[in-house]
BAFI-3210 file (N, C-alpha, C; in Angstrom, 3 decimals, decimal comma, padded with zeros to 6 digits):
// residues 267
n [1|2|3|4|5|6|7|8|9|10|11|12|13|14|15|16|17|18|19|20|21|22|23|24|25|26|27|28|29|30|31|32|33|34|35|36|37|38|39|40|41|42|43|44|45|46|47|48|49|50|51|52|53|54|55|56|57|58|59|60|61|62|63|64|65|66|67|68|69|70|71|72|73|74|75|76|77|78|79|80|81|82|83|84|85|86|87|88|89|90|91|92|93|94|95|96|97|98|99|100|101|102|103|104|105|106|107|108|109|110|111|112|113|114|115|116|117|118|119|120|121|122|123|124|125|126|127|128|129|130|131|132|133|134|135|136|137|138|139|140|141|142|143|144|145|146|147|148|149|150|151|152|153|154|155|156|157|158|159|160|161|162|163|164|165|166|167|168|169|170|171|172|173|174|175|176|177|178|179|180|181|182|183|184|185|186|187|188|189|190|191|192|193|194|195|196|197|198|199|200|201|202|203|204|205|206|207|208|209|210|211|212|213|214|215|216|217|218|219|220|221|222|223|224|225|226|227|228|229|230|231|232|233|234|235|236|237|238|239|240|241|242|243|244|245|246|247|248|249|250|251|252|253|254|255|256|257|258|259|260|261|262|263|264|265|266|267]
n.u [-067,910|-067,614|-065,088|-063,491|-061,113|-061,067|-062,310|-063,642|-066,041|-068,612|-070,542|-072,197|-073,285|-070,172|-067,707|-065,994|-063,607|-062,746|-062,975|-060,487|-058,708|-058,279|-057,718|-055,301|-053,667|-054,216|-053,479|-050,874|-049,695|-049,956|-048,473|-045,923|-046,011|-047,242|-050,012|-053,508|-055,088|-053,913|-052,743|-055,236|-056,595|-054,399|-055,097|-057,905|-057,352|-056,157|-058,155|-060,027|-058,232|-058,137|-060,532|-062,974|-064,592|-066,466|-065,862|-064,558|-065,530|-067,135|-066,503|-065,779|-064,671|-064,090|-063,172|-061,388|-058,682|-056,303|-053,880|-050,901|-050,807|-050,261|-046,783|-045,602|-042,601|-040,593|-041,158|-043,263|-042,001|-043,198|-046,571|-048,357|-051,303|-050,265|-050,863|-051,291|-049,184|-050,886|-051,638|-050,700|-050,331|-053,036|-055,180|-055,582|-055,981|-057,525|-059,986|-061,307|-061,926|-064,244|-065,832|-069,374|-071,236|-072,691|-072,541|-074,276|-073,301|-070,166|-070,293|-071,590|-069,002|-067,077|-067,933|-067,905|-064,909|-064,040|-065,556|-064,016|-064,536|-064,698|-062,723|-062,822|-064,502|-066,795|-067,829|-070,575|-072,096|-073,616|-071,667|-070,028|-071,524|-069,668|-068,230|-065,514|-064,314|-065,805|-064,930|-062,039|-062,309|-063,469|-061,053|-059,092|-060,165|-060,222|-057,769|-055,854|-056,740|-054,994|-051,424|-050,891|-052,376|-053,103|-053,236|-054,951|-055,962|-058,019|-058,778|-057,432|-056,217|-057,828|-057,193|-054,989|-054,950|-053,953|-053,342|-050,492|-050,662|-051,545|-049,713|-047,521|-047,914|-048,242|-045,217|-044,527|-045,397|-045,273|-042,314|-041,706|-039,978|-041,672|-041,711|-039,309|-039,150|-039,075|-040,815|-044,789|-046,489|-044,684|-044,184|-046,856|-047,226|-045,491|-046,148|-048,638|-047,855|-046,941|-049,544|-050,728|-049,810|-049,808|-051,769|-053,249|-055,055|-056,401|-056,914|-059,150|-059,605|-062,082|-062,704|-064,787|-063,998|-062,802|-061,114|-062,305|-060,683|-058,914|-060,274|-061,607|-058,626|-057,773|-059,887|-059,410|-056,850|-057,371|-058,717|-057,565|-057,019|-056,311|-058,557|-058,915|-056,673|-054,746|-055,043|-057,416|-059,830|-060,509|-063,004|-064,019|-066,453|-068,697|-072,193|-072,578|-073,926|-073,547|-070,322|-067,440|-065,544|-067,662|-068,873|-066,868|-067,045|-069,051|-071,715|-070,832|-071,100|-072,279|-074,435|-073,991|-075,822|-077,564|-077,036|-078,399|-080,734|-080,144|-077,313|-076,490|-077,130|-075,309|-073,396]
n.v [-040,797|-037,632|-037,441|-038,361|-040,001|-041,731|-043,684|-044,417|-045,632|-046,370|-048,867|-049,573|-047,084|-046,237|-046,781|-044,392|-045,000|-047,468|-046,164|-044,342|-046,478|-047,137|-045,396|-044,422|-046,865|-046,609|-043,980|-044,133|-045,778|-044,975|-042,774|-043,870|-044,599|-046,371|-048,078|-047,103|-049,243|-051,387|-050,333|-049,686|-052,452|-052,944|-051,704|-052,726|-055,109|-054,635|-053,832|-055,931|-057,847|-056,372|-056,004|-057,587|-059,363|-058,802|-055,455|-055,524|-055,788|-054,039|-051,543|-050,367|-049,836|-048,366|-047,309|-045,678|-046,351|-048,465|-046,499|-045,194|-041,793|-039,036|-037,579|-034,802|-033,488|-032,379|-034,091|-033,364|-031,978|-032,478|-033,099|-031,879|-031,766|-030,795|-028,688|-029,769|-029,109|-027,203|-029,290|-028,554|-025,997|-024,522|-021,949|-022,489|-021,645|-018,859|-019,448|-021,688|-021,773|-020,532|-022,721|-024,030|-026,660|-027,440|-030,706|-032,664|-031,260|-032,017|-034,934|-034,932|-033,415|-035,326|-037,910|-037,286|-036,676|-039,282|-040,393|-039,237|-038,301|-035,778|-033,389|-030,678|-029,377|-027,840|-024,970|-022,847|-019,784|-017,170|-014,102|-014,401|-016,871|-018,699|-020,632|-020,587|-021,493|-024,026|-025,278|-025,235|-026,708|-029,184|-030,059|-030,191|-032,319|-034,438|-034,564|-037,158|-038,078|-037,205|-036,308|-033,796|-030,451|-027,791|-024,407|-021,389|-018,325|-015,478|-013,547|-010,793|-009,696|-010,152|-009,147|-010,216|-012,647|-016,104|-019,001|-018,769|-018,365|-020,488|-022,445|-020,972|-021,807|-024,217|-024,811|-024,423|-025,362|-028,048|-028,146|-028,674|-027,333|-025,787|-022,971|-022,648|-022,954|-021,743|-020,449|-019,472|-021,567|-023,743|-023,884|-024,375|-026,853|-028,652|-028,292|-029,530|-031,613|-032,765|-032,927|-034,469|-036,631|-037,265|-037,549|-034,754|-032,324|-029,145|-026,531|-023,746|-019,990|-017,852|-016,889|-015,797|-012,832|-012,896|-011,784|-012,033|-013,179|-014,546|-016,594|-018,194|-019,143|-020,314|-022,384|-024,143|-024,921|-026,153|-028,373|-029,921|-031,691|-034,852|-036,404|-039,464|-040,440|-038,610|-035,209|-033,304|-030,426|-028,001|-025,822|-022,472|-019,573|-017,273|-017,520|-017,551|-016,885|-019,227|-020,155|-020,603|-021,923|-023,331|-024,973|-026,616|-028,312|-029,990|-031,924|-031,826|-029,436|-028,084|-025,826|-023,518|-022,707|-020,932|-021,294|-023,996|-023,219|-024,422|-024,826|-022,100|-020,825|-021,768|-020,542]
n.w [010,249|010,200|009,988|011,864|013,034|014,888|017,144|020,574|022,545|025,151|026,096|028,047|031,251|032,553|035,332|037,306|038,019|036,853|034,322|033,989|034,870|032,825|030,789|031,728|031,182|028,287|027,330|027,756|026,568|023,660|023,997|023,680|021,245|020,098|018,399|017,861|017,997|019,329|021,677|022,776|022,889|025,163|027,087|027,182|028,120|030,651|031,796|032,606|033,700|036,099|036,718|035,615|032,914|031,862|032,220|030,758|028,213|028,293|026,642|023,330|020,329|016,995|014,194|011,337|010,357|011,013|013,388|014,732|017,270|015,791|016,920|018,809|017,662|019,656|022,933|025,510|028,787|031,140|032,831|031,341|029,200|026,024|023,131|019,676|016,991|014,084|011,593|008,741|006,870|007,643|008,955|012,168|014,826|014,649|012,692|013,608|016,607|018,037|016,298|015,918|015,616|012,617|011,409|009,705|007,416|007,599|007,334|004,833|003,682|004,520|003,322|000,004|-000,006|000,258|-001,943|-004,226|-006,412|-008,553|-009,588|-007,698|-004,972|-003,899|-001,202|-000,609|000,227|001,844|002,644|005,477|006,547|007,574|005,724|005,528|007,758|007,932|005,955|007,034|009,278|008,322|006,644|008,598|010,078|008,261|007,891|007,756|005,250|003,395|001,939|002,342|003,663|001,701|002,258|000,735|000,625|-000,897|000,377|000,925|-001,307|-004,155|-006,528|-006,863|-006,604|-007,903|-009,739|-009,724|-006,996|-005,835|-006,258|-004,886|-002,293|-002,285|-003,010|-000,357|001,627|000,817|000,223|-002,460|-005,610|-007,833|-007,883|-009,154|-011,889|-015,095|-016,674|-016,468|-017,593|-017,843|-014,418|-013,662|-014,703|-013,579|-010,795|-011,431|-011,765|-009,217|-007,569|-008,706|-008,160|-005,750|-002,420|-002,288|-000,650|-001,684|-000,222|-000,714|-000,693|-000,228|-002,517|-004,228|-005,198|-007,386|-010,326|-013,481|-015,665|-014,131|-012,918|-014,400|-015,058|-012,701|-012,307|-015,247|-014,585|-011,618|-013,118|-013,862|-012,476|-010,923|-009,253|-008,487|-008,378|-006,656|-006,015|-004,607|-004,865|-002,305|-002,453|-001,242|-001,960|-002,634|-003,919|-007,264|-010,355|-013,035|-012,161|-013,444|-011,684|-009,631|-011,432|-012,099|-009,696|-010,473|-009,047|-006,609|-005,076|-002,288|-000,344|002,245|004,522|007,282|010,656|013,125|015,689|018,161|017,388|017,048|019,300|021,141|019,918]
ca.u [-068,279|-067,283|-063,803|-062,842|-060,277|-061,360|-063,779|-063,899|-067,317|-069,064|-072,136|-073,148|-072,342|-068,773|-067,394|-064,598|-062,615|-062,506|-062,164|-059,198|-057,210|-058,370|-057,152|-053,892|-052,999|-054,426|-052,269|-049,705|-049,006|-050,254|-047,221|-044,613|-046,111|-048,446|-050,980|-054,924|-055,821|-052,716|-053,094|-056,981|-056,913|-053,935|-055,965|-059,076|-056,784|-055,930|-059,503|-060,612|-057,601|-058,545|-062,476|-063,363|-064,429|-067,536|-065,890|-063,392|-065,924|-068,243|-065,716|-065,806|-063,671|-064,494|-061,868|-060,749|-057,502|-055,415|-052,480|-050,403|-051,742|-048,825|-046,436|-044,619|-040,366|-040,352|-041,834|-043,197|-041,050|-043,838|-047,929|-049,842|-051,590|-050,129|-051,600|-050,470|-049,216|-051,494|-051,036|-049,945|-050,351|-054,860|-055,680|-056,215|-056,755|-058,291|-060,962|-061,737|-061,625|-065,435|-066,546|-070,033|-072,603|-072,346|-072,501|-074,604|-072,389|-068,984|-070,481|-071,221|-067,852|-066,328|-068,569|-067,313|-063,605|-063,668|-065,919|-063,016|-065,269|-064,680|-061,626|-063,316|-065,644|-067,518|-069,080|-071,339|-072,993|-073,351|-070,472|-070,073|-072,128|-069,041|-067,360|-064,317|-064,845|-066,551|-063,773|-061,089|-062,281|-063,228|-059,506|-058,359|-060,750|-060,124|-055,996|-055,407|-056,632|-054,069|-049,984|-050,606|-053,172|-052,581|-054,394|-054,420|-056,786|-057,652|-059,447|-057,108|-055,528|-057,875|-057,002|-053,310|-054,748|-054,590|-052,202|-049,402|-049,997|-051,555|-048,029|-046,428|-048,340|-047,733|-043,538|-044,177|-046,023|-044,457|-041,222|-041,594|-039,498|-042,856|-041,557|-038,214|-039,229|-038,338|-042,362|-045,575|-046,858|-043,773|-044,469|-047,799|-047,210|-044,471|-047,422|-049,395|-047,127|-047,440|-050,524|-051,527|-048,915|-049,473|-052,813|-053,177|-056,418|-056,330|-057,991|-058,632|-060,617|-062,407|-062,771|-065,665|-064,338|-061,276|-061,245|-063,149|-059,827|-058,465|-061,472|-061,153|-056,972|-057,999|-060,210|-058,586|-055,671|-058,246|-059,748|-056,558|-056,415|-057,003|-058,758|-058,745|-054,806|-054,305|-055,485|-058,952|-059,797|-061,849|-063,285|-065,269|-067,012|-070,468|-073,056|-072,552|-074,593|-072,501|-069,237|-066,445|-065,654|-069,234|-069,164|-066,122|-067,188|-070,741|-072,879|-070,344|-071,741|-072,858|-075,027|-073,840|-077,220|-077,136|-077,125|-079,478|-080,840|-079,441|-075,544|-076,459|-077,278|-074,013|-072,202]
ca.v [-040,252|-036,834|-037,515|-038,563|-041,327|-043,107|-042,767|-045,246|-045,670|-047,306|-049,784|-049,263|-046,241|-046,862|-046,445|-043,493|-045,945|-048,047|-045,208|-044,032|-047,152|-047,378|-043,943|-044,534|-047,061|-046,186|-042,845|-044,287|-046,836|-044,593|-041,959|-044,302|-044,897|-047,336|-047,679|-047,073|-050,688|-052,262|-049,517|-050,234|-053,849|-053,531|-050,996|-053,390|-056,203|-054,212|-053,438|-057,265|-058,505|-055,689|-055,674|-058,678|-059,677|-057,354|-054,348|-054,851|-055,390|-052,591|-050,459|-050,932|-049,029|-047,728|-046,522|-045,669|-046,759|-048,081|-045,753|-044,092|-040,335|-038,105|-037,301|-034,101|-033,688|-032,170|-034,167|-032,408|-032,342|-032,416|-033,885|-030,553|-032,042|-029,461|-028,532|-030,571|-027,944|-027,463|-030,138|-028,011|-024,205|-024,154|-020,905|-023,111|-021,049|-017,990|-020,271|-022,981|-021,189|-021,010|-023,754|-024,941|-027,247|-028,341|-032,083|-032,726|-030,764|-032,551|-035,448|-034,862|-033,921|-036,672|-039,286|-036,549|-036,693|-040,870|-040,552|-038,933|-038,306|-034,814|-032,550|-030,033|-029,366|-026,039|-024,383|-021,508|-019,268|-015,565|-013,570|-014,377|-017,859|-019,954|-020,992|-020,930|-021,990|-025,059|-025,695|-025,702|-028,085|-030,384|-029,972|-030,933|-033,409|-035,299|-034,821|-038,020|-038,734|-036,350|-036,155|-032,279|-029,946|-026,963|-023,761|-020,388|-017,337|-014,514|-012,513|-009,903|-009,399|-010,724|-009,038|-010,705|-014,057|-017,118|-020,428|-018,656|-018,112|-021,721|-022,978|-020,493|-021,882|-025,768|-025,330|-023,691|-026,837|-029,761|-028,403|-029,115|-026,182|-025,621|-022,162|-022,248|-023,128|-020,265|-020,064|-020,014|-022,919|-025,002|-023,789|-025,021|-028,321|-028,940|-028,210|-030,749|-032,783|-032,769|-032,556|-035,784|-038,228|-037,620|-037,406|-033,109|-031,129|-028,134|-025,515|-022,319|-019,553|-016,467|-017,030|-014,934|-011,595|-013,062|-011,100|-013,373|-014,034|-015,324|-017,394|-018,901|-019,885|-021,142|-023,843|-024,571|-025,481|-027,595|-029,375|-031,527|-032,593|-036,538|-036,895|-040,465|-040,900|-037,670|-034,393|-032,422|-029,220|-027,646|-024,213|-021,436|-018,738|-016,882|-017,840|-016,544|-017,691|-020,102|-020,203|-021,648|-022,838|-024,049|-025,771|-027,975|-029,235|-030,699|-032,510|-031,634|-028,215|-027,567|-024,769|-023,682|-021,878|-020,022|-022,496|-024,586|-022,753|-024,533|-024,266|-020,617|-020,117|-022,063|-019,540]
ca.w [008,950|010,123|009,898|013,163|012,752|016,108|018,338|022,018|023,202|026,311|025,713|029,255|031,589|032,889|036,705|037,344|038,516|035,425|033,128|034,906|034,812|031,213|030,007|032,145|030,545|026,957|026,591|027,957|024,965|022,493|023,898|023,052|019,599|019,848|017,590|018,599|018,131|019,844|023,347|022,941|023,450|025,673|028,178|027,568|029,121|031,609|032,696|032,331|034,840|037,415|036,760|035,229|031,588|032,031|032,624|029,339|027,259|027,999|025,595|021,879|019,145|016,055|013,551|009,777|010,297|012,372|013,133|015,655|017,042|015,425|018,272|018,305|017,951|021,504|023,938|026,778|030,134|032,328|032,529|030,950|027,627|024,619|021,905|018,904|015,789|013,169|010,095|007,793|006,869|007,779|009,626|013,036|015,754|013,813|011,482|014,164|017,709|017,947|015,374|016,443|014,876|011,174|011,739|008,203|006,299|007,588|007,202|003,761|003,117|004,477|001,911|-000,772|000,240|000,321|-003,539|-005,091|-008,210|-008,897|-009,144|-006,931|-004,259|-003,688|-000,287|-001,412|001,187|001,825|003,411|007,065|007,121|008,093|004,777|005,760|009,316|007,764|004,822|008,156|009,814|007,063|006,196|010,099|010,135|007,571|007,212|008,042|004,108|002,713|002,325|003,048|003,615|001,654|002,655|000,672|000,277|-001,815|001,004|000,895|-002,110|-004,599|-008,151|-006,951|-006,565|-009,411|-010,103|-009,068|-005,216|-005,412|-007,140|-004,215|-000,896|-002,219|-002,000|001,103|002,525|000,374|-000,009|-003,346|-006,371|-009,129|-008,580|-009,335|-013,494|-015,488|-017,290|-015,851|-018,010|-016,742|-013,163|-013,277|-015,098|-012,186|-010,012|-011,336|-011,481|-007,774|-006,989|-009,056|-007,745|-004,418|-002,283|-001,404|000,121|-001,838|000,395|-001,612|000,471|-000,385|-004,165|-005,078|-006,256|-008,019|-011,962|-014,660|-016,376|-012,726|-012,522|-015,729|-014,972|-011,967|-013,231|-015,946|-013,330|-010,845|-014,168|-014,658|-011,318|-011,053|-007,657|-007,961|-007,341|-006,781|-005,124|-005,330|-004,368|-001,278|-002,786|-000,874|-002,427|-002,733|-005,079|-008,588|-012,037|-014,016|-011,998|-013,930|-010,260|-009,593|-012,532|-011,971|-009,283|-010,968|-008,278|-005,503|-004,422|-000,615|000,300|003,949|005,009|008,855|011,678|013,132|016,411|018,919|017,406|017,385|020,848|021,662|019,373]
c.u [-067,923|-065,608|-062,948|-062,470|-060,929|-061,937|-064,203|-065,467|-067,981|-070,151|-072,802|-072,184|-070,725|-068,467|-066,360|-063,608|-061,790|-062,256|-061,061|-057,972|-057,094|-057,612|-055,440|-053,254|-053,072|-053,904|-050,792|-048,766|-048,989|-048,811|-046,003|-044,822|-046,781|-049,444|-052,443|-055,109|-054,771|-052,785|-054,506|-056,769|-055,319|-054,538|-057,108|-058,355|-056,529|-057,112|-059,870|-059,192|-057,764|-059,775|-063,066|-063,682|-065,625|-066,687|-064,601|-064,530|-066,993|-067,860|-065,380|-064,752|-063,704|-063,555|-061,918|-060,150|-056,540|-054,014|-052,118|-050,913|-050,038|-048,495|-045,528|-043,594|-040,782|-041,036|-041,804|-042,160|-042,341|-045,648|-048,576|-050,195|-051,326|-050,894|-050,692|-050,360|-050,155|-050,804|-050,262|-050,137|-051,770|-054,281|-056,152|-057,134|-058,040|-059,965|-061,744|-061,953|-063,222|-066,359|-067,543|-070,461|-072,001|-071,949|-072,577|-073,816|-070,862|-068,760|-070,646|-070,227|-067,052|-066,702|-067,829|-065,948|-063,623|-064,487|-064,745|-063,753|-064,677|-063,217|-061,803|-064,508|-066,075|-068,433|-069,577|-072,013|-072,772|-072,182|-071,037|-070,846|-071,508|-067,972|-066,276|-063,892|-064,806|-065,235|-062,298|-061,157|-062,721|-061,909|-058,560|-059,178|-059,941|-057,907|-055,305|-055,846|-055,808|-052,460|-049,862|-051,962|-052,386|-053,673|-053,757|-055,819|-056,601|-058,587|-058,946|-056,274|-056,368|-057,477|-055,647|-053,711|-054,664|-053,521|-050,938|-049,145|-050,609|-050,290|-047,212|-046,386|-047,857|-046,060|-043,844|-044,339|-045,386|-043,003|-040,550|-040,671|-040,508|-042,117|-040,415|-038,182|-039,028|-040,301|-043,642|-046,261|-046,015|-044,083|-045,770|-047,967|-046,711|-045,538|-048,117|-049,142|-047,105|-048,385|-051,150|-050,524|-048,622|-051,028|-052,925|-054,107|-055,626|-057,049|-058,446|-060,131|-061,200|-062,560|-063,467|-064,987|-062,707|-061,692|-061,672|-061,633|-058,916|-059,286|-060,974|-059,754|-057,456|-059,154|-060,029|-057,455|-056,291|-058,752|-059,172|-055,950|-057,037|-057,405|-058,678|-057,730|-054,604|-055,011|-056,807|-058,771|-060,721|-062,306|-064,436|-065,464|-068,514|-070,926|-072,951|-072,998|-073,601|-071,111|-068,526|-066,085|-066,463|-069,191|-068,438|-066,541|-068,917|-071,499|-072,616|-069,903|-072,369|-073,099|-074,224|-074,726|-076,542|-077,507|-078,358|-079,928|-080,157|-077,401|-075,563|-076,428|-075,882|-072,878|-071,961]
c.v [-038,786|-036,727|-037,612|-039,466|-042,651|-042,812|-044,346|-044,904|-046,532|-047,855|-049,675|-048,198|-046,894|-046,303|-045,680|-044,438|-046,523|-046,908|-044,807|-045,235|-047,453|-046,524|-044,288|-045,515|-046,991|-045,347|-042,871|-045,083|-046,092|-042,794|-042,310|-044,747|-045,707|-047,239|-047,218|-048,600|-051,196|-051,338|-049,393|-051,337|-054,070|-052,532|-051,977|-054,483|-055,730|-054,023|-055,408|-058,074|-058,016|-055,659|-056,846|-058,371|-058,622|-055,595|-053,964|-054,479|-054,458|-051,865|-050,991|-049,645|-048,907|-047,055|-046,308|-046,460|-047,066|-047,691|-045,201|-042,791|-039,639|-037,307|-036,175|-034,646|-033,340|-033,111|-033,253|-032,646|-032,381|-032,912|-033,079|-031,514|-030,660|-029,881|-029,034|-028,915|-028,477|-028,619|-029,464|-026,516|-023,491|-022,898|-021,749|-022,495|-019,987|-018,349|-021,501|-022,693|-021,331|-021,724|-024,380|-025,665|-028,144|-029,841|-032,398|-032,086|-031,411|-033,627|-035,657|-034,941|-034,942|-037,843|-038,300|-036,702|-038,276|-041,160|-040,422|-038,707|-036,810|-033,884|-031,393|-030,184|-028,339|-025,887|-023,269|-020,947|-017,817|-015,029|-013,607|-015,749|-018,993|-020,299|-021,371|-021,329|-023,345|-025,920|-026,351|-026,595|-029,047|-030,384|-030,531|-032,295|-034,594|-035,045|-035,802|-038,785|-038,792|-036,499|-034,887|-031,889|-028,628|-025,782|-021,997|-019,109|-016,084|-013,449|-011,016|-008,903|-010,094|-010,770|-009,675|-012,738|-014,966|-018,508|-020,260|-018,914|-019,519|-022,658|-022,567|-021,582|-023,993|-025,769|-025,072|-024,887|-027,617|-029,607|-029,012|-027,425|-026,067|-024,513|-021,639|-022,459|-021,732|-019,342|-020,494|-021,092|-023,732|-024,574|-024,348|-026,515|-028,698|-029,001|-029,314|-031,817|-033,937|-033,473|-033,776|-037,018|-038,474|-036,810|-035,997|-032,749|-029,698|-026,726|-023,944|-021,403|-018,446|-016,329|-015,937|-013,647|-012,088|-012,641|-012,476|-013,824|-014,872|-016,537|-018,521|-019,640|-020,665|-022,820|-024,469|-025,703|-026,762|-028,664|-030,427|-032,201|-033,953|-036,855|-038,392|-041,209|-040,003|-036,509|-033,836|-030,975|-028,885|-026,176|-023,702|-020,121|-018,592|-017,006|-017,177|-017,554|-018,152|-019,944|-020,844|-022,703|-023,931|-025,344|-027,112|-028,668|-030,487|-030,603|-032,053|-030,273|-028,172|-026,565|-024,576|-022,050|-021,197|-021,334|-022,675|-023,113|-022,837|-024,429|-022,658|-019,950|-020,380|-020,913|-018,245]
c.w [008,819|010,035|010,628|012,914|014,018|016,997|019,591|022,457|024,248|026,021|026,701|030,275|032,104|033,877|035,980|037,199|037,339|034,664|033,394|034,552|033,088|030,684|030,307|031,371|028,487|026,421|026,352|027,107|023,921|022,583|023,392|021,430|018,983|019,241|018,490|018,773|018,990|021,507|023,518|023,686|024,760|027,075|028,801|028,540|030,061|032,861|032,991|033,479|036,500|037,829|036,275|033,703|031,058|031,882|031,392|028,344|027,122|026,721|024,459|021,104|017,634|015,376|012,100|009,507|011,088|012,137|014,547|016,170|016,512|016,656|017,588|018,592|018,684|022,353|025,056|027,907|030,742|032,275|031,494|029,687|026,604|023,526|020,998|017,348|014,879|011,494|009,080|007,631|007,105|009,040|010,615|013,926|015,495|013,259|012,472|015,759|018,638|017,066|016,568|015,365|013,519|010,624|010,272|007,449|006,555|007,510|005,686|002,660|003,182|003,748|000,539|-000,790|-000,005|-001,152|-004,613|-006,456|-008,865|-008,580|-007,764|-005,869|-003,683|-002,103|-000,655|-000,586|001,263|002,584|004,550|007,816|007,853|007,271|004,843|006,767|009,334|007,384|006,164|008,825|009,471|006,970|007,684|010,396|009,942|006,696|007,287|006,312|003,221|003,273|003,041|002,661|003,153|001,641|001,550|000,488|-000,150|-001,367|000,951|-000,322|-003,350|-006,248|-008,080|-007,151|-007,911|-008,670|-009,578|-007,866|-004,760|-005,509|-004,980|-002,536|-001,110|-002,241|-001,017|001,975|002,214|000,186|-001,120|-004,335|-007,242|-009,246|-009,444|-011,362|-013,727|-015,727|-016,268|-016,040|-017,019|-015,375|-013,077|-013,814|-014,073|-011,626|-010,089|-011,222|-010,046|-007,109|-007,187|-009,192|-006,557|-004,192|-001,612|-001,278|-000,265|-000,665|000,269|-001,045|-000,236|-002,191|-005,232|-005,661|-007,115|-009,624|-012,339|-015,089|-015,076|-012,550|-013,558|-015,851|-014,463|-011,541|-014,209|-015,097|-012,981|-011,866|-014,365|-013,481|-011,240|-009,236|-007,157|-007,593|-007,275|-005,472|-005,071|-004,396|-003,513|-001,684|-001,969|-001,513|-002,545|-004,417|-006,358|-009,943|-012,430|-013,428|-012,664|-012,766|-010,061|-010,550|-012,723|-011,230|-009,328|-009,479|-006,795|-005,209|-003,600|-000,427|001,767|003,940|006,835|009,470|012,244|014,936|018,111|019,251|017,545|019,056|021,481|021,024|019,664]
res [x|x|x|x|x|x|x|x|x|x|x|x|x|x|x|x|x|x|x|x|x|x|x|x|x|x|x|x|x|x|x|x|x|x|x|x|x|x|x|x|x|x|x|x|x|x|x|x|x|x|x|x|x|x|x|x|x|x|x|x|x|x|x|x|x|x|x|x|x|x|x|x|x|x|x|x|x|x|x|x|x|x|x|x|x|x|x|x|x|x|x|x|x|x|x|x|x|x|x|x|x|x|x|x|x|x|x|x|x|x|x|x|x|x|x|x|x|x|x|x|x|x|x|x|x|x|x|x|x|x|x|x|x|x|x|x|x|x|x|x|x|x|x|x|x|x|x|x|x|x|x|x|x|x|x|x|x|x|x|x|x|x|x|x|x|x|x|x|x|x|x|x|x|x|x|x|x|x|x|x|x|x|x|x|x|x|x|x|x|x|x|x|x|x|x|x|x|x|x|x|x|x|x|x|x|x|x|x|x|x|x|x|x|x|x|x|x|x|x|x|x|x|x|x|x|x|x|x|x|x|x|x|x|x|x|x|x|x|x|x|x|x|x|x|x|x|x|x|x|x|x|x|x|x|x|x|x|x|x|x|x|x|x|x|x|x|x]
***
């Protein structure tokens, strides 16, 4: 429900031994391209000819979907496990480096992300509670819902931000031209064009001090997005009376309060 595509679990503890020949041969299918379900059950057979019928079915499997794990172009030369590149343009390391806790809230989003009701979806919390922390790894989570994850923020530049540098950051990712139209209307129709004929994770960061008439484009924009074949938006920003923001996304507004005590101590 948090947006983990697949998740292996044991019904009763499980010997080294057995896990071992399990894994060995479970990565080892799923390197050449094998799906999860198809190097699942061909690991479980593996355990169940060496261990008996007991010792396959301890291990159960749990999924979304069944799919391949996305393999990089290079394969490695040698055992080390690498790090896989980030999906698409999210702030990985930076935004996600020390992510603790926030179970209930990624859980949330992930029933939110599979509703599709709403063009938008708002985190709202004071400066420094996470927000964008949170928004990141909702967005890695759950990229396996999306054609692209597109990530942009208006932390540093915000009287520059609007439609445009959302227009700019989607060629960058999809490799799509919106900007190459001559007008900004036509650049943002192009845009939508986009956005609602193919499934995209907007991810728009830092929102709050963007000018009222910025505010005002920029939902306008998100309002004509069709989340239900289409894209929606992940917005963070701090609390403000009547957001135009706020407002799009109705019902689907998340507080993110300070952490529970024990993710704190871990943090």
């Amino acid at each position: 429900r948090a947006g983990i595509p697949a998740v292996i679990g044991t019904r009763e503890p499980i010997f080294d031994l057995h896990a071992q020949r399990f894994a060995e041969m479970l990565y080892s299918r799923l390197a050449i391209g094998q799906t999860v379900q198809t190097a699942f059950a061909a690991a479980q057979e593996t355990l169940a000819k060496d261990f008996g019928a007991d010792a396959a079915g301890n291990l159960t499997l749990v999924q979304l979907a069944d799919a391949p794990l996305p393999l990089p172009p290079n394969p490695a030369t040698d055992f080390r496990i690498i790090a896989n590149e980030p999906p698409h343009n999210l702030p990985l390391v930076e935004l996600t480096r020390h992510f603790v806790g926030r179970g209930p809230e990624l859980v949330q989003l992930g029933r939110w992300f599979a509703e599709r009701a709403e063009p938008a979806i708002v985190l709202h919390g004071v400066g420094g509670v996470g927000k964008s922390s949170l928004a990141t790894m909702a967005g890695l989570r759950h990229s396996h819902r999306f054609a692209a994850v597109v990530y942009a923020s208006a932390k540093h530049d915000p009287q520059a931000f609007g439609v445009e540098k959302v227009v700019q950051a989607l060629d960058a990712v999809c490799q799509t031209d919106c900007l190459a139209h001559a007008t900004a209307e036509k650049r943002g129709h192009a845009a939508l064009g986009v956005l609602n004929s193919r499934r995209i994770l907007l991810l728009l960061d830092n929102l709050e001090e963007l000018p009222s008439a910025a505010t005002r484009e920029l939902a306008g924009f998100l309002g004509q997005l069709d989340p239900r074949n289409g894209s929606l938006a992940l917005l963070t920003l701090r609390p403000r009376h009547k957001d135009p923001l706020t407002d799009l996304a109705g019902g689907y507004v998340l507080p993110v309060d300070r952490l529970d005590v024990l993710s704190a101590v871990r943090f």
